[in-house]
SERO-812403 format. One record per residue: residue in one letter; x, y negated, z of N, C-alpha, C, O in turn. Coordinates in Angstrom, 2 decimals, always signed. Atoms other than C-alpha are relative to their C-alpha. Layout:
# residues N
titor:npx:npy:npz:capx:capy:capz:cpx:cpy:cpz:opx:opy:opz
A:X:Y:Z:X:Y:Z:X:Y:Z:X:Y:Z
...
# end
This chain:
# residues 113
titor:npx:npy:npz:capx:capy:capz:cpx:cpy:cpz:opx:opy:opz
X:+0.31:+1.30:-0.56:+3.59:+35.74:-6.58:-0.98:-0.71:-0.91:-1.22:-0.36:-2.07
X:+1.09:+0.85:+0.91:+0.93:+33.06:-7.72:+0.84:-0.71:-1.33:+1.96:-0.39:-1.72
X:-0.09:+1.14:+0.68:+1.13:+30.35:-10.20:+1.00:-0.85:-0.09:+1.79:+0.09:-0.01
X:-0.89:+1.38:-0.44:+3.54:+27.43:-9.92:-0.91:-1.07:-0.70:-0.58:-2.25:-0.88
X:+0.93:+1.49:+0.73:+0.94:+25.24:-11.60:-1.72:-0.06:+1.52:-2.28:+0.86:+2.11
X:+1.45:+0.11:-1.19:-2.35:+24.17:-8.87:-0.91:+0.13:-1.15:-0.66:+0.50:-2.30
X:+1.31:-0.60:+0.57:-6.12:+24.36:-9.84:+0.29:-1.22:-1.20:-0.03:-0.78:-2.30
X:+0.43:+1.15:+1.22:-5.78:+20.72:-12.31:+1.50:+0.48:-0.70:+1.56:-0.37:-1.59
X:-1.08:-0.70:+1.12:-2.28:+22.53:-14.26:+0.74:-0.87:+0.75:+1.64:-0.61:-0.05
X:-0.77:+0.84:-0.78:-0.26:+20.04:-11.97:+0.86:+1.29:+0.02:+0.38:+2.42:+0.08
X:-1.12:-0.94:-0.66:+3.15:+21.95:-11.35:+0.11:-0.36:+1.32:-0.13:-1.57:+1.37
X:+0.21:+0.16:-1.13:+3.32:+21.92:-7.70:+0.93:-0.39:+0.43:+1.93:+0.17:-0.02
X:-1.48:+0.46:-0.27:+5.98:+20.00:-5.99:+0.20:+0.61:+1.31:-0.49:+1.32:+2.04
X:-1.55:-0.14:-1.40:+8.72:+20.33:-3.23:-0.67:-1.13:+0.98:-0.60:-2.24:+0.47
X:-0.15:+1.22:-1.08:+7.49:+17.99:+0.25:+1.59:-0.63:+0.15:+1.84:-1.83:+0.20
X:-1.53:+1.03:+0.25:+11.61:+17.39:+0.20:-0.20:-0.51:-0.95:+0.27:-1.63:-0.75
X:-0.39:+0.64:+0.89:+11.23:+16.26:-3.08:-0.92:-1.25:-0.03:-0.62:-2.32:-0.57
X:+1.37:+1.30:-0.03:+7.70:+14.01:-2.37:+0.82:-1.38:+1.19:+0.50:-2.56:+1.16
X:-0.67:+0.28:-0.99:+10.28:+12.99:+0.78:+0.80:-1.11:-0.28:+0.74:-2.30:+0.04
X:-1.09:+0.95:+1.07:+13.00:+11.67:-1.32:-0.68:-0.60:-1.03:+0.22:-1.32:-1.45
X:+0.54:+0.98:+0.99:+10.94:+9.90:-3.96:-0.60:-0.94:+1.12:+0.21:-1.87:+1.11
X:+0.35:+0.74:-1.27:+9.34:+8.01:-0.91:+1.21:-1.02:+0.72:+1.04:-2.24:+0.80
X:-1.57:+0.42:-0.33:+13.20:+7.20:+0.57:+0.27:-1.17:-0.99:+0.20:-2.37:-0.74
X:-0.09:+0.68:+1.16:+13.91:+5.99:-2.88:-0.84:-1.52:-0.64:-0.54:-2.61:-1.13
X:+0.87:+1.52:+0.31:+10.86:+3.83:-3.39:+0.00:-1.17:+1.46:-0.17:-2.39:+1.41
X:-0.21:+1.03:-0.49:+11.27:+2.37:-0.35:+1.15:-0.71:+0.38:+1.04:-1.34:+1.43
X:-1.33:+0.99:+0.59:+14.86:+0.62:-1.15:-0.64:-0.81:-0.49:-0.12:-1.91:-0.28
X:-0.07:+1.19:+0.85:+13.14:-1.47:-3.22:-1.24:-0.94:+0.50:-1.60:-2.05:+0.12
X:+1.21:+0.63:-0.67:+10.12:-2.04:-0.92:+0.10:-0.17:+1.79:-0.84:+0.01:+2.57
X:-0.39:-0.31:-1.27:+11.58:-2.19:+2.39:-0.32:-1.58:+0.78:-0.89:-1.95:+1.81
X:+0.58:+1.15:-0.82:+11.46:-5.62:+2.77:-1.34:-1.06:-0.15:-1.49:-2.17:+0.38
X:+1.52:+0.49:+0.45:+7.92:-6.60:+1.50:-0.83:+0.16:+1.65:-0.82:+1.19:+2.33
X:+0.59:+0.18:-1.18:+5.93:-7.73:+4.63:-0.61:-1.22:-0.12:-0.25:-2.15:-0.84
X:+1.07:+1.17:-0.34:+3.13:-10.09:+5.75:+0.95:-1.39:+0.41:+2.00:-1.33:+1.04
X:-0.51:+1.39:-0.39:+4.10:-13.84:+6.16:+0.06:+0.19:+1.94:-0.91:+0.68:+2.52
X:-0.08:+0.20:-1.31:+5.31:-14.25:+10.10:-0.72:-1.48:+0.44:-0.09:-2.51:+0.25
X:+0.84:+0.95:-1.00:+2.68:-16.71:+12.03:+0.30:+0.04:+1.51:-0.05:+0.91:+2.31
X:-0.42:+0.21:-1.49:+3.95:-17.76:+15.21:-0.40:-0.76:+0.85:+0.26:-1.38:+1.68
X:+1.28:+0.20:-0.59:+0.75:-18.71:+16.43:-0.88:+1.09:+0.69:-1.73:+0.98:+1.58
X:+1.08:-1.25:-0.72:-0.70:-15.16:+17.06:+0.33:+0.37:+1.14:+1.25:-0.40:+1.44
X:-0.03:-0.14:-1.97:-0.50:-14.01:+20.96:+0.65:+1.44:-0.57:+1.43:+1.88:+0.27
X:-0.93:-1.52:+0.29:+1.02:-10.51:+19.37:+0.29:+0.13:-1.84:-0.47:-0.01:-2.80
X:-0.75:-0.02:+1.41:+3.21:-10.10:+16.22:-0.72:+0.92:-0.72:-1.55:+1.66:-0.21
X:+0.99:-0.89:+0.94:+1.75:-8.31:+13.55:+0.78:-0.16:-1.47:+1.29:-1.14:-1.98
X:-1.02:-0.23:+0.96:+3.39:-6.64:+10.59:-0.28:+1.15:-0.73:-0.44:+2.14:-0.03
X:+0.16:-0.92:+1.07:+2.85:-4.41:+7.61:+1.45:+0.51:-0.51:+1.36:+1.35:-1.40
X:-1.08:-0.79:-0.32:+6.51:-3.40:+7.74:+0.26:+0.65:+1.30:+0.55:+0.05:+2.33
X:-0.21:-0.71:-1.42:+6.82:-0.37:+10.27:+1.46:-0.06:+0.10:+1.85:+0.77:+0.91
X:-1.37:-0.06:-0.51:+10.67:-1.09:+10.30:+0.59:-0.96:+0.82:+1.77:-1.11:+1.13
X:-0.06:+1.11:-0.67:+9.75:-4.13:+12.25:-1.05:-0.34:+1.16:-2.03:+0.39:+1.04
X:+0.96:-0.21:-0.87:+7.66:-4.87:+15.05:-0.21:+1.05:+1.35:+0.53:+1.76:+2.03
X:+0.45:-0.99:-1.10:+5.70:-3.16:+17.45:+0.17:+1.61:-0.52:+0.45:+1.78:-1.71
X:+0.24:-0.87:+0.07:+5.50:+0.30:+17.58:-1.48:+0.45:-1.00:-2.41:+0.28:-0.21
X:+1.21:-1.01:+0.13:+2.43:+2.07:+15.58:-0.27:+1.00:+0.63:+0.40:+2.04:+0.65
X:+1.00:-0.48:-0.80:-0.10:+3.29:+17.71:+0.12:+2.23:+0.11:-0.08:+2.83:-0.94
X:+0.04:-1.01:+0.35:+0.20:+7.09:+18.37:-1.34:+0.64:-0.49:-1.32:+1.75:-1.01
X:+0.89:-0.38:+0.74:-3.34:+7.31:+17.34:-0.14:-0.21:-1.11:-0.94:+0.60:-1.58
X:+0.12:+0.27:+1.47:-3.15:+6.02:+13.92:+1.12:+0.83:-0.64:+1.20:+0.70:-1.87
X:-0.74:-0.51:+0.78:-0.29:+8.28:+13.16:+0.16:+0.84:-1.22:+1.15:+1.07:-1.91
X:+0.63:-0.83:+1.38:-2.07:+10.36:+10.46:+0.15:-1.17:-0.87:+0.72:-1.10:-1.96
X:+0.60:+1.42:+1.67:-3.09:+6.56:+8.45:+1.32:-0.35:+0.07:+1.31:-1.55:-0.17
X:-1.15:+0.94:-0.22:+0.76:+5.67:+8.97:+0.60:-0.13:-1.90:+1.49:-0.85:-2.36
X:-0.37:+0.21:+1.29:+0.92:+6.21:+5.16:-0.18:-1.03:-0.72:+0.66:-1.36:-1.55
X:+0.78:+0.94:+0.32:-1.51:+3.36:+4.37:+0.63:-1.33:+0.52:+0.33:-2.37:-0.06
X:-1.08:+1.31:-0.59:+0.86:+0.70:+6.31:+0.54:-0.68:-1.01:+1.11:+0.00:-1.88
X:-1.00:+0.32:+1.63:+2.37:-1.47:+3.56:-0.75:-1.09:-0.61:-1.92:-1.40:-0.42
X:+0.71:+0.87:+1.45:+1.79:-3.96:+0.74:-0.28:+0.62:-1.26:+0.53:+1.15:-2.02
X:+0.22:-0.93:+1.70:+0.21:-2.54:-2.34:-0.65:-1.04:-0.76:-1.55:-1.85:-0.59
X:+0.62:+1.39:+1.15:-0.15:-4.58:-5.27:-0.06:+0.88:-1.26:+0.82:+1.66:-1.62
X:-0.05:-0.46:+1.55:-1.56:-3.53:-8.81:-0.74:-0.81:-0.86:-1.27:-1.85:-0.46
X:+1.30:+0.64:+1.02:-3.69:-4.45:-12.22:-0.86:+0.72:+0.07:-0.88:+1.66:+0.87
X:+1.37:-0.44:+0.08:-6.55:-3.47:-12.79:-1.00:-0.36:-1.49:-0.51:-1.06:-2.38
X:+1.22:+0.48:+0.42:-9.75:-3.91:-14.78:-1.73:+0.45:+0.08:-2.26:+1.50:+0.45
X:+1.40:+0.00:-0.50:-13.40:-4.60:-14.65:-0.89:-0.30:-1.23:-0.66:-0.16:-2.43
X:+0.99:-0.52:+0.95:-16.59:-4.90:-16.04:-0.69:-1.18:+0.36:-0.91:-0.96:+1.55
X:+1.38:+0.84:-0.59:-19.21:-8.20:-15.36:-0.92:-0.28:-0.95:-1.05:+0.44:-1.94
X:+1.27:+0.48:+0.49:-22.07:-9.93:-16.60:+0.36:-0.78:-1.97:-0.14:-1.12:-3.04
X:-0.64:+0.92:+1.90:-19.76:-11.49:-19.61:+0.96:+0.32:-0.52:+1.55:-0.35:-1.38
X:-0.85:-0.99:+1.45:-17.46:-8.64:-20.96:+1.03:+0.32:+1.63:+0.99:-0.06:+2.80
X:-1.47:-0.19:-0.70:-14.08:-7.15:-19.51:+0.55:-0.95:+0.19:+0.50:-1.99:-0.47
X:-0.73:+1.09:-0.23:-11.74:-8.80:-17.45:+1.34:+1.44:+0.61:+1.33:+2.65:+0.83
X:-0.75:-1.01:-0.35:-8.51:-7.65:-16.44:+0.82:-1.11:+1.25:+1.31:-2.23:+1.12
X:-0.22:+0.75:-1.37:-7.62:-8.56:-12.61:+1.43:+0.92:+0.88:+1.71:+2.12:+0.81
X:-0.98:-0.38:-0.69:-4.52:-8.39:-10.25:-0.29:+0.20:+1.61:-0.70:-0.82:+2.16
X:+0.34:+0.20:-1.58:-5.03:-7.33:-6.29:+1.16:+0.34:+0.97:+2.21:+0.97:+0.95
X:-1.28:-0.25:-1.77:-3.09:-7.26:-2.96:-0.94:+0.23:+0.81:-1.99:-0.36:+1.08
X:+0.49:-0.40:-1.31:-3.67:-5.00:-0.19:+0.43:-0.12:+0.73:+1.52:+0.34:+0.41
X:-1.03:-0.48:-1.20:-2.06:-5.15:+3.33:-0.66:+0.14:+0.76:-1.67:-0.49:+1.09
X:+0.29:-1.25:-1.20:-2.23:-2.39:+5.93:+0.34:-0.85:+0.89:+1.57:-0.81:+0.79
X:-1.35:-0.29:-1.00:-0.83:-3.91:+8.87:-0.59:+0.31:+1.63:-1.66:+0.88:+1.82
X:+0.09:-0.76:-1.89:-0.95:-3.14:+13.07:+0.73:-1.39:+0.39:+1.38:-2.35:-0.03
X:-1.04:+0.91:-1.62:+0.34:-4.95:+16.01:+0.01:+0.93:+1.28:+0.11:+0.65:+2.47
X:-0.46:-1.49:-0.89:+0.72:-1.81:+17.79:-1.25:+0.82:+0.73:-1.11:+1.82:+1.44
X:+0.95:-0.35:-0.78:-3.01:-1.44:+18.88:-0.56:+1.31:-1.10:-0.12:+1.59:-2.22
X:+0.35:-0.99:+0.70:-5.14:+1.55:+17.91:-0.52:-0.01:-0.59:-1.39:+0.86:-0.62
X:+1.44:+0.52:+1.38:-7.00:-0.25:+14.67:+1.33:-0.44:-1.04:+2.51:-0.74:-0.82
X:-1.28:+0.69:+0.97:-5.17:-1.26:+11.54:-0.53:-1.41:-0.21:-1.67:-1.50:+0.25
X:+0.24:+1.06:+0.69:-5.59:-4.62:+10.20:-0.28:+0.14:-1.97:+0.58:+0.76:-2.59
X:+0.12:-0.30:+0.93:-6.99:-4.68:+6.63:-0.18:-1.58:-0.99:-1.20:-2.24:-0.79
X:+0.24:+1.37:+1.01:-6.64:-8.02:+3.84:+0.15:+0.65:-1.48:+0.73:+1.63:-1.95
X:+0.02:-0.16:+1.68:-7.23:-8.12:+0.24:-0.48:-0.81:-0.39:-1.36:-1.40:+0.23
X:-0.36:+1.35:+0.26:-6.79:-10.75:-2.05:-0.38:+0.88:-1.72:-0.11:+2.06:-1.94
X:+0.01:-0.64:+1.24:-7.84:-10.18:-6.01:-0.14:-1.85:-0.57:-0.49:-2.89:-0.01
X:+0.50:+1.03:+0.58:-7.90:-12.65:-8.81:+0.17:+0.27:-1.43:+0.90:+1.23:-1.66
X:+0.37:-0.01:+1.57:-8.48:-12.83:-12.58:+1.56:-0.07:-0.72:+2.51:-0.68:-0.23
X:-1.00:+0.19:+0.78:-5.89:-12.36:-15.28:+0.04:-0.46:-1.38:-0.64:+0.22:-2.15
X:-0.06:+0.26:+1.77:-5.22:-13.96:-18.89:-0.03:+1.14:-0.88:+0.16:+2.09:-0.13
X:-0.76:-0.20:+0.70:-4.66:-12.06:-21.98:+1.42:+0.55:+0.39:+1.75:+1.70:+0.66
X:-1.15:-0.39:-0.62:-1.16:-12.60:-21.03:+0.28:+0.53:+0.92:+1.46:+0.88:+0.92
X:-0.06:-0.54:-1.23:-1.49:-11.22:-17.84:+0.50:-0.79:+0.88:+1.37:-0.30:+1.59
X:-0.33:+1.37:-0.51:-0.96:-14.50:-16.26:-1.31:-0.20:+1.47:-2.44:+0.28:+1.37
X:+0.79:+0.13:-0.76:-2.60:-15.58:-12.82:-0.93:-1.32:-0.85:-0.48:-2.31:-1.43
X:+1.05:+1.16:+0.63:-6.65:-17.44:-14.01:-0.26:-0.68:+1.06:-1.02:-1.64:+1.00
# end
């Protein structure tokens, strides 16, 4: 038989095991979702455990659904900076995703600037 390591020396995992780390992380992210506006003519939601249905055409991007938040850093005209961003995926069941992102500057401390 081959290898157990891929082409970058990565040991190759288990999909049950990519399955269950997924399960796991989302306990603690399950209920992270877009603010509810009850103004829009159709609900709309970056939690798929709520809402409409997702689209059977987007079912490949259904990974990308979600809130993702990280740090970061950058580079400008007057040195390093080190910045925090928010992404959200979300649907309202049609066959397009919705896409927002939100970034802003950080202290030292890592404090919102």
């Amino acid at each position: 038989m081959g290898s157990e390591s891929g082409s970058s020396g990565d040991i190759k995992g288990s999909g049950d095991r990519a399955v269950a780390a997924a399960a796991e992380r989302a306990k603690q992210t399950a209920v992270r979702n877009i603010p509810v506006f009850d103004d829009l003519p159709v609900a709309d939601t970056a939690n798929l455990r709520i809402g409409a249905d997702l689209s059977d055409a987007l079912l490949a991007l259904l990974p990308l659904v979600g809130v993702w938040r990280g740090e970061g850093e950058g580079r400008g005209p007057h040195g390093d900076y080190r910045f925090g961003q928010q992404i959200i995926v979300s649907h309202d069941g049609g066959d397009y995703l919705n896409w927002e992102a939100r970034s802003w500057r950080l202290d030292e401390a890592g404090e919102y600037h």
